[in-house]
C-alpha positions, 0 to 999 in steps of 0.5 A: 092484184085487184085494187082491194087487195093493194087497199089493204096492203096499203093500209097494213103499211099504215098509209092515209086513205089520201096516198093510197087513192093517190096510188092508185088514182082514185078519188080519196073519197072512194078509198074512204068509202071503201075502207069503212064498207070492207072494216071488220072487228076481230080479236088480237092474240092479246084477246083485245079486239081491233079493226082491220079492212077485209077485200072479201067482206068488202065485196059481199057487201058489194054484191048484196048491195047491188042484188037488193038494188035490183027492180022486181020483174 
């Protein structure tokens, strides 16, 4: 399992950004990042909209980021 997808299992179990960066021996900093970079708003079967982490928006904002980084040739 890659470390995303334990961060949103993580975080489904309701745990801080503290005890997963604990878990997986990271900076709480990095998890914190990660979690608002990977966030996304979708709509509850009530209609009422929530926030959730998704491990596969978090990697395409990864990989746009770096592709824009990159110097011209």
């Amino acid at each position: 399992m890659q470390s995303t997808e334990l961060i949103r299992a993580r975080q489904f179990d309701s745990k801080t950004s503290r005890r997963i960066a604990s878990d997986l021996h990271r900076n709480s900093s990095t998890i914190s990042h990660e979690l608002k970079c990977g966030t996304g708003c979708q709509i509850g079967a009530n209609h009422q909209p929530f926030k959730t982490y998704f491990a596969d928006n978090a990697q395409l904002i990864y990989d746009n980021h770096r592709m824009a980084c990159r110097a011209v040739s």
